[in-house]
N, C-alpha and C positions, 0 to 999 in steps of 0.2 A: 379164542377167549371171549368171553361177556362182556360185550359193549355198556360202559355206563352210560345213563342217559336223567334225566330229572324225577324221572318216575321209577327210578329202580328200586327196587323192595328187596334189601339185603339179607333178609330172615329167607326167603322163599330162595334166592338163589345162593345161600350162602357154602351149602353143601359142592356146589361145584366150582369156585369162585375164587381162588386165592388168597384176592384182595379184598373180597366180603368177607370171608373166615376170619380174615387178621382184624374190621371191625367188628365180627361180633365177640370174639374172643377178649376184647378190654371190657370189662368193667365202666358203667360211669360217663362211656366217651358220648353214646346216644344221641343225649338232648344236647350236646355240642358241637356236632357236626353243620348243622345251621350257621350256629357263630364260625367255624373255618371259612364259610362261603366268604364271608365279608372279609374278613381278614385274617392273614399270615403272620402279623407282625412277630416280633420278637416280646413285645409291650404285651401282645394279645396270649400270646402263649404261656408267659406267668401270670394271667389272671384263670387261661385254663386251666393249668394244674390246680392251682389253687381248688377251681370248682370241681375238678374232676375228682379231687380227695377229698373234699367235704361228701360230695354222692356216694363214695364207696366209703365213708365212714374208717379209712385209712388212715394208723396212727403215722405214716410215713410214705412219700411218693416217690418213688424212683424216677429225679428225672431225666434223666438220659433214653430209657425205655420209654417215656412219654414224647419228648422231644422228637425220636425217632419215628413216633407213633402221628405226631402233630403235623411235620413233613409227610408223612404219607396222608395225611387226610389231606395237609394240604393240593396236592396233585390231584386227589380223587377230584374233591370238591372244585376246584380248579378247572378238572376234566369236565366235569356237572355243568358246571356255568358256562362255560363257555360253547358246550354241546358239542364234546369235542372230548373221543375215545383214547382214556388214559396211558396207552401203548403211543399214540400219535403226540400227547403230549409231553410223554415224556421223551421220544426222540425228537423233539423241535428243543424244547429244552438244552439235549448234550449235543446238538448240532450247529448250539449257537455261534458264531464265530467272536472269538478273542477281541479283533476291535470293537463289536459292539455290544450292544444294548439291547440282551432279550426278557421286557419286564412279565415278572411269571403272572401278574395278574390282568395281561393282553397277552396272552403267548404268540397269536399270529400278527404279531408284530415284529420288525426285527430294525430297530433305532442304530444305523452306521452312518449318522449325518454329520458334520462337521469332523470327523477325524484325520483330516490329511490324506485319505485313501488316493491311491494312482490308480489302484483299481477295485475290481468288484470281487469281495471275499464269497465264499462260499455258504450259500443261504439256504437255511433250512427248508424242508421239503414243504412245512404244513404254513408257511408263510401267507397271509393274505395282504398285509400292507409292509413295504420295506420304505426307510426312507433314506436316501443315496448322497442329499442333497451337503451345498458345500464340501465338496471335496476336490481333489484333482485329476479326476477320473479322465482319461482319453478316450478309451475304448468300451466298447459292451460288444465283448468275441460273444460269436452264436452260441458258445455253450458255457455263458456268463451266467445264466438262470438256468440250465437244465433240470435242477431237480427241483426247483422251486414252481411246480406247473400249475400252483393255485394263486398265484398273486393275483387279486384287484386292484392295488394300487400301488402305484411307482413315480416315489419322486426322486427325479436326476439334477434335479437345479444346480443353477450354481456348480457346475463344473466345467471342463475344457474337452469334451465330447465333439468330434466332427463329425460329418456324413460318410467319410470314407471310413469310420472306427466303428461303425455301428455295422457288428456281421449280420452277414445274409439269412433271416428268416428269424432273428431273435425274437423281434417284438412279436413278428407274425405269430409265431408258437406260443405263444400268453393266452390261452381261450377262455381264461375268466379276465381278463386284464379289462376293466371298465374307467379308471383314470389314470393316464400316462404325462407327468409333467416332466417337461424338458428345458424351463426356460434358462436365459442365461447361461447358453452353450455356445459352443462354435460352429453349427450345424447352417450349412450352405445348402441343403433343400430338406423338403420334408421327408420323416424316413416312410420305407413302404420294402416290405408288404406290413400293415396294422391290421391287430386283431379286430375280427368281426363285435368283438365283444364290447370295443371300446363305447365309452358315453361323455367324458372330457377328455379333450387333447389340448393340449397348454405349450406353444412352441416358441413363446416372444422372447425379446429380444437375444436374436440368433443374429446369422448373416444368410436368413433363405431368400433368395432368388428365385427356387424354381419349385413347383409343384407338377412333381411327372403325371402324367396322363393316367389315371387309372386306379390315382392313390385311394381315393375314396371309394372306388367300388367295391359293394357290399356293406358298408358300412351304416348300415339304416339306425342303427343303437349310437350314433353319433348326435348329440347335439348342442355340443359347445366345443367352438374352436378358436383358441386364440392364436393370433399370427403376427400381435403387434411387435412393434419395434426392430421388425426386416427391413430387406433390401426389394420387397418383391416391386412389379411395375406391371401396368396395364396388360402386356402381351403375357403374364403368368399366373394372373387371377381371371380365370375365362369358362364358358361353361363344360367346358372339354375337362381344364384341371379339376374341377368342380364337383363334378357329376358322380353321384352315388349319396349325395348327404342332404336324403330323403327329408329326414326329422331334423333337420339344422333349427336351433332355436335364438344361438348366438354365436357371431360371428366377429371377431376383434381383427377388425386389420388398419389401426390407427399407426400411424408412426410407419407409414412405409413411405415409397417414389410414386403413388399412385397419382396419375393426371386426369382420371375420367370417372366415374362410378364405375364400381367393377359388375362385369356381366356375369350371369351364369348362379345367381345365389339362387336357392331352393323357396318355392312357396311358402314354405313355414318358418321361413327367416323371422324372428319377431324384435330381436338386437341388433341393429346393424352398428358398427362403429367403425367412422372413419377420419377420426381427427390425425390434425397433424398431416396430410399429406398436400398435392397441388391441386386437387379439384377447381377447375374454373365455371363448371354449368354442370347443370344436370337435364338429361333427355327430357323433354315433357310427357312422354309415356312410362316412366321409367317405373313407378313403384307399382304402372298394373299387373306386372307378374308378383307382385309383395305383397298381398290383401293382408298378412297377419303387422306389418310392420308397425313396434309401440312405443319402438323407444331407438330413435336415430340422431348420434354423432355426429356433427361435421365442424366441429369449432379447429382454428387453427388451419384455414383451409384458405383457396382465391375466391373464394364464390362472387360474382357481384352481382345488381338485381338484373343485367340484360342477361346471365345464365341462367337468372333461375326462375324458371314463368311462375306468374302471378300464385293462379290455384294448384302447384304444385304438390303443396303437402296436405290437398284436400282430401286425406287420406282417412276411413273411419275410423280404421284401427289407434290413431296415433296418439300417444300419452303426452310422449314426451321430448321436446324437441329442438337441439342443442346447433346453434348458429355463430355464435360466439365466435369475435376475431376471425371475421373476413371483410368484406368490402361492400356490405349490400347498402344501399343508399333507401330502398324503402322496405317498408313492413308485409311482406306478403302474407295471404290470406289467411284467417287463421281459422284450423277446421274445429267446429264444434266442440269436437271431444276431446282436443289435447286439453292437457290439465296446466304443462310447466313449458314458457316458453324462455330461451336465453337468445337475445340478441344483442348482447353486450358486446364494446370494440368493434362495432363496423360504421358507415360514414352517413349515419339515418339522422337526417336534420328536422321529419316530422312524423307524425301519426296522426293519419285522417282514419277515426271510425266506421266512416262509411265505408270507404274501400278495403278494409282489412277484418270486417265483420261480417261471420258468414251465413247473417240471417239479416232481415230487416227489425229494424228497433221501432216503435211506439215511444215515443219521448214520456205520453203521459201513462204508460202502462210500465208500473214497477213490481209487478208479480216477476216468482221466480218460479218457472214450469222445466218439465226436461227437456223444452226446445231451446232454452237460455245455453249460451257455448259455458264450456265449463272450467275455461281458465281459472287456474286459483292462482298462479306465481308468474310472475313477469320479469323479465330483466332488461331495461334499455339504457343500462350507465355507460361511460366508455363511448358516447353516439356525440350527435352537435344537437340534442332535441334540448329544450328549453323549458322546464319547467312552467305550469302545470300541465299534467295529462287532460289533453281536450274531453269536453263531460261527453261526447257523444261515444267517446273509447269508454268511460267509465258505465254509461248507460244498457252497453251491447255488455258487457264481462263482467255482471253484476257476481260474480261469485269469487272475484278476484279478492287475493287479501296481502296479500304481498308486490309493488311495484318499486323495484329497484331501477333510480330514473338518476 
């Protein structure tokens, strides 16, 4: 049968068409079919008869026969917009399953969140976003999506899912599956084999522990992972578990057991977040495998200032740079280019310009050039510093506009 598509010309293929024949055989319907695109309503549909009988100049409309007729434009048009062949749409339509929610004007959706579900009903084939979350699912057996082989997106949140309920090769077989959320499960390592296809993976607050060896190979289309609010520790975020996630762009593993900086992140890490765990120091070579790093977490941490050497975060890339509630007693260097510094709640009694400016200043030169650092936001409340910021700090960060002291 004849694929509708946005440019179908109903007159030309109408002779071999079924569902071309049936519109060009109404009267009046024509210049209406534009209005179906927008909408189905029931409100919309008695202003169509209405217009459709004024065009045909009709002392009387049949509406039943119209109604009939409005449903079917509806689906065409429907099929039209969405670019999506009215045979397909209408089997996702009678496929829907009873607990949920198939709205006809997103048909590759399929809304079974919040219902109580223990498990996974049977999802239509033309599906591209399901959404799973709140319910009380345990399980996803391997042929809990079988014929659903188009999903992009899956969310599972908020349910009671473990690692040993998640069968063998489910996710793998998802080869358009590009965002996978799981958070708020009970899942005790990450699952694998994942599809090549993925681009988020959302797994926090679980109970994972462990990252087996290999879960990320191949997965270059990867780059956002979040893993906050586990059990994981130093010996499970390493560059062995690591390895394959090429284009890592953000990585969340705040809220775990973590005691050291984790090894093994990818070059093009530009998120790193890792509040919330024990950090006591950081390597002094550590972020030269990190050239992209802009935006780094560590608030909620041990850090003190004999962990963390001086020019550590003399980093080019860095924006933005989150220190907050630990233990450092001084202000380490600050590079150029970060814009927003928080050093709030740790035990910093002062701020010397000199030493924490990472240019030399001219007291009597108050121009601002692109060699000027480019702090705009400061935060040192929460410290033992004493009111006012020394002028020699205010002279080096003349682009500052907010210090929170």
């Amino acid at each position: 049968m004849l694929q509708l598509s946005k440019n179908f010309d109903y007159r030309r293929h109408g002779h071999r068409d079924p569902w071309a024949r049936i519109l060009l055989r109404v009267r009046g319907w024509a210049p209406v079919v534009g209005e179906v695109s927008q909408t189905c309503s029931n409100r919309a549909l008695s202003q169509l008869m209405k217009d459709a009988a004024k065009r045909n100049r009709e002392p009387k409309v049949d509406m039943a026969a119209h109604r009939k007729l409005f449903s079917v434009l509806c689906l065409v048009t429907l099929a039209i917009s969405q670019d999506m062949p009215y045979e397909d749409l209408l089997a996702q339509i009678q496929a829907c399953p009873k607990e949920c929610n198939c709205p006809q004007n997103f048909p590759r959706a399929v809304y079974c969140d919040s219902k109580g579900l223990k498990s996974i009903p049977n999802i239509p084939p033309y599906t591209w976003y399901l959404y799973l979350q709140n319910n009380l699912i345990e399980t996803v057996p391997s042929d809990a999506l079988k014929n659903a082989t188009q999903l992009r997106w899956v969310n599972l949140n908020h349910n009671k899912i473990t690692s040993d309920g998640v069968g063998e090769g489910v996710l793998g077989g998802m080869k358009h599956l590009a965002h996978l959320y799981m958070d708020d499960n009970l899942l005790s390592t990450v699952p694998s084999p994942l599809p090549v296809s993925l681009e988020h993976l959302r797994l926090s607050r679980n109970r994972i522990s462990k990252i087996p060896a290999g879960t990320f190979l191949g997965l270059d289309k990867l780059n956002l992972l979040d893993l906050q609010g586990n059990k994981l520790m130093d010996d499970a975020v390493t560059e062995v578990s690591l390895k394959g996630l090429t284009n890592l762009v953000q990585i969340n593993l705040a809220k775990n057991q973590l005691s050291s900086m984790p090894l093994g992140l990818p070059p093009s890490t530009t998120q790193l977040f890792l509040d919330g765990n024990n950090i006591e120091k950081i390597p002094a070579d550590y972020f030269k495998g990190l050239p992209k790093v802009a935006f780094l977490r560590l608030n909620y941490n041990k850090l003190g200032s004999g962990g963390v050497p001086k020019d550590i975060f003399n980093i080019s890339s860095i924006l933005d740079l989150q220190l907050s509630h630990n233990q450092l007693t001084e202000v380490p260097v600050i590079p150029s280019g970060l814009e927003h510094l928080y050093l709030d709640h740790n035990k910093i009694a002062s701020v010397n310009g000199s030493s924490v400016c990472p240019i030399s200043v001219d007291p009597l030169d108050d121009s601002v050039n692109e060699s000027v650092p480019r702090l705009r936001y400061l935060r040192l409340d929460g410290n033992e510093i004493t009111p006012p910021i020394p002028m020699d700090v205010v002279m080096c960060f003349r682009l500052l506009r907010s210090i929170v002291i």
